[in-house]
N, C-alpha and C positions, 0 to 999 in steps of 0.2 A: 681231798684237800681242794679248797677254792680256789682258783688262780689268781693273782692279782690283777687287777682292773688294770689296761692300761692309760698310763696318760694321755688326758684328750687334745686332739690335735691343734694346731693351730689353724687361722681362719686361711691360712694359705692350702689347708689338707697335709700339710709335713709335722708331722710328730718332733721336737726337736731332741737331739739327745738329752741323757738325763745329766752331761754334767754342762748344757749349753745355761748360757745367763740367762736370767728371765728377764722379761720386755713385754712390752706390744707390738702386734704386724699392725701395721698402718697397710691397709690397700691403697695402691696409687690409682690418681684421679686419671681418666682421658689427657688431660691436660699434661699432667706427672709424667704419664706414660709417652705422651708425644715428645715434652722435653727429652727426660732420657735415652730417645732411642735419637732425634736429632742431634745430641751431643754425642753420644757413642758413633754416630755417623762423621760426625763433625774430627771427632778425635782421631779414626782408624782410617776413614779413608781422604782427608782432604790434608795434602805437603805443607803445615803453614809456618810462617815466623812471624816475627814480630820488631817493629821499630817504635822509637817514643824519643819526644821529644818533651821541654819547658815553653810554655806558652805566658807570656808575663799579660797578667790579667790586670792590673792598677785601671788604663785605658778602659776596659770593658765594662769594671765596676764603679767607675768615673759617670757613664755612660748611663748605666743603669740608676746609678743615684737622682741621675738628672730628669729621666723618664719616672721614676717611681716620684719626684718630688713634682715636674708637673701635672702628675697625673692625679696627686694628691689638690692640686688648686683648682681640679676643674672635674667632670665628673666622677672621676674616679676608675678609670678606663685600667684594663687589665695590663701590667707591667710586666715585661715581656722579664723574662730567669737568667741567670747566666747558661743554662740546659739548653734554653729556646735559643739561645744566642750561637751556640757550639751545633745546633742544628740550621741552624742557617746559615753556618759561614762554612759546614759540611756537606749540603746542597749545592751551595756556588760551588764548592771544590769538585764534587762528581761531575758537575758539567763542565770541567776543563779536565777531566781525569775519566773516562766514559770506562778503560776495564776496571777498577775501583768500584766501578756503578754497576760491572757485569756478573756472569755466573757460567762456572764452566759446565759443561754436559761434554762426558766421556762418551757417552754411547754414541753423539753425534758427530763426536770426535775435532770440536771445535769450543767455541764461546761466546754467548750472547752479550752483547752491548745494549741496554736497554736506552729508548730514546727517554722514560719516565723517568723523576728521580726522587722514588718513597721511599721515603726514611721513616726507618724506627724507631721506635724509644722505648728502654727496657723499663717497664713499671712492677716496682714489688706488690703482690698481692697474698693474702694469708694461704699459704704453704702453696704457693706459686710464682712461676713468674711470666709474665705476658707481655707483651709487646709489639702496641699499637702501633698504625701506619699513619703518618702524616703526607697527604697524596700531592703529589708534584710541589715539594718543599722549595723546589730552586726555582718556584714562578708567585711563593705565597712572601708576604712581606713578615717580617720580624714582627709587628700586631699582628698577623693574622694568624703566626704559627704560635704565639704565646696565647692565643683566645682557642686555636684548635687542641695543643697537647692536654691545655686544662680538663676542656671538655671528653677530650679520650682518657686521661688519667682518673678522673670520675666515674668514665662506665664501666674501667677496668674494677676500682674498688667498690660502685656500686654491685657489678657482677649485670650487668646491662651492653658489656660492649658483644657487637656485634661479629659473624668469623670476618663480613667483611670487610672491617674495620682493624681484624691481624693480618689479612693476606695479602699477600704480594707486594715486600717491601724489598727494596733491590739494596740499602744499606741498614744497619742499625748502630746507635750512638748508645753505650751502657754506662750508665753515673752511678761512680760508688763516691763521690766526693762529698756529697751531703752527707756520708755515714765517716768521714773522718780517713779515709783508705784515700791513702796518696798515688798509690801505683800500684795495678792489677794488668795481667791480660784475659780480656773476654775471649771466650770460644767463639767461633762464626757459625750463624744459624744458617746452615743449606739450606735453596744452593749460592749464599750470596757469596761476591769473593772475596770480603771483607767487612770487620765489626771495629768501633773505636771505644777504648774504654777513658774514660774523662775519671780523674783522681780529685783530691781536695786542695782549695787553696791553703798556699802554706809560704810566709814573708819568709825572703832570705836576701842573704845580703849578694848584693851583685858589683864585679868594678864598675864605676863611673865616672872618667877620664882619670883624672890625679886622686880619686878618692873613691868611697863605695856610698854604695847605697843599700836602701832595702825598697826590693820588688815582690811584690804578691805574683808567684810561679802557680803551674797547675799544669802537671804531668798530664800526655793524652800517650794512649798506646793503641797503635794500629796492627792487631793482626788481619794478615791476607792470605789467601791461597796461591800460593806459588804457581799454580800451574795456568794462571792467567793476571796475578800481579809481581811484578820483579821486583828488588829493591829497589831500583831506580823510582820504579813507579811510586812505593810504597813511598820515599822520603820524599818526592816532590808533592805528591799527594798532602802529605800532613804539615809541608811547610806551607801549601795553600793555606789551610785549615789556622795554624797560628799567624800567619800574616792578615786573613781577614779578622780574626780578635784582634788580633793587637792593631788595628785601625776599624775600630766598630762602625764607624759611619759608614763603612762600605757594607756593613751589613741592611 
C-alpha cells in the first residue's frame, strides 16, 4: 500500500494541522521584524500610562488658512500642516520639559536627558510603518519643519529614506487624525520615554459665558514611561503642547 503523500509544508517549514484554516504566511520584512520585537519590548518591559487632553484647534486652522492663502498670492511656498504645527509646538514643549525628551537605561541604573530635540513622525508605508527624524525641531522654524517632514514623508514612500534619517529621535508625534480615529494610545518606540498620538478634528459644542458654542477639538494622548516621566510631568507636559496651538503665533 502507498502511503499518502504528506501535506506540503509551509514557507515557515511547519506543516500546519489538517483541521487549521487555510491562508498565506507572509514572511516578515527586516523592518516587520524590528517593529515587532520594539513593541513587544515596548509592551513587557516599559511601566507606561497615559493622559489626554482637548486641544481646540479654530485658532490654528484660522492660522493655516492665512498661510495657505498667502502663500497662494506669491510663489507658492510650502504651507506648513496642522502635523507640522503639533510638531513644533512639541519641540518648544520638550525644551521646557527635558525627561519627556529622555530615555531611561536600567542597566546604568539612571536616565538620559538629551540636550537634542528629534522628533519623529510616524509615516504609513505599504505594509509598514517608519518613522522619520526631524533633527533639532525646537531650533527649525514652522517653514522649515513643513519643507523638512515633506521631503522625509517622500523618501519614506519613495523607499529612498535613508537608516540616518530614522535614527535617533528622542520623541515621536503619531497621526491617526487624517484617517478619521479621534482617540488612540500609541505604543513608545525604545528607548524614548514618551510618544503623542494626535486624533481628528471633530466640532462640539463648548459653554461660552451665557451661551455655547461650537469649537473645532482634537484629542492628543500622551503615553510615557513611568519610570522617568510622572503624571505631574506628563499633564504639564501636554498642557505645554495645547497652549502653544491654541496661540499659534508662538509657534
Amino acid at each position: 500500500m502507498t502511503p499518502e503523500a504528506a501535506p506540503p509544508a509551509d514557507p515557515a517549514g511547519v506543516t500546519p494541522p489538517a483541521d487549521a484554516p487555510r491562508g498565506s504566511f507572509v514572511r516578515a520584512t527586516r523592518t516587520q521584524k524590528l517593529i515587532a520585537r520594539r513593541m513587544v519590548e515596548a509592551k513587557t518591559s516599559v511601566p507606561e500610562f497615559t493622559v489626554a487632553l482637548d486641544v481646540a484647534m479654530d485658532a490654528p486652522l484660522a492660522a493655516r488658512a492665512a498661510l495657505k492663502e498667502g502663500a497662494a498670492g506669491s510663489s507658492g511656498g510650502v504651507v506648513p500642516s496642522l502635523n507640522d504645527m503639533v510638531i513644533r509646538a512639541v519641540a518648544l514643549a520638550l525644551r521646557d520639559h527635558p525627561r519627556v525628551n529622555g530615555s531611561f537605561d536600567a542597566e546604568a541604573g539612571g536616565f538620559h536627558l538629551w540636550d537634542e530635540v528629534d522628533v519623529g513622525f510616524a509615516v504609513a508605508a505599504p505594509d509598514t510603518l517608519v518613522v522619520p527624524v526631524v533633527r533639532d525641531a525646537d531650533r527649525r522654524s514652522l517653514a522649515e519643519i513643513a519643507v523638512e517632514t515633506r521631503a522625509l514623508a517622500a523618501a519614506v514612500r519613495d523607499r529612498t529614506i535613508s537608516p540616518e534619517q530614522l535614527a535617533g529621535g528622542t520623541f515621536t508625534v503619531s497621526n491617526l487624525g487624517m484617517l478619521g480615529i479621534r482617540h488612540f494610545e500609541a505604543v513608545i518606540n525604545p528607548p524614548q520615554a514618551a510618544i503623542l498620538a494626535v486624533g481628528a478634528l471633530r466640532p462640539t459644542v463648548v459653554p461660552a459665558r451665557d451661551s455655547t458654542a461650537v469649537a473645532t477639538l482634537m484629542t492628543v494622548t500622551l503615553t510615557s514611561d513611568h519610570r522617568i516621566v510622572y503624571g505631574a510631568d506628563a499633564a504639564a507636559f501636554l498642557n505645554a503642547v495645547r497652549d502653544l496651538l491654541e496661540e499659534p503665533g508662538r509657534l
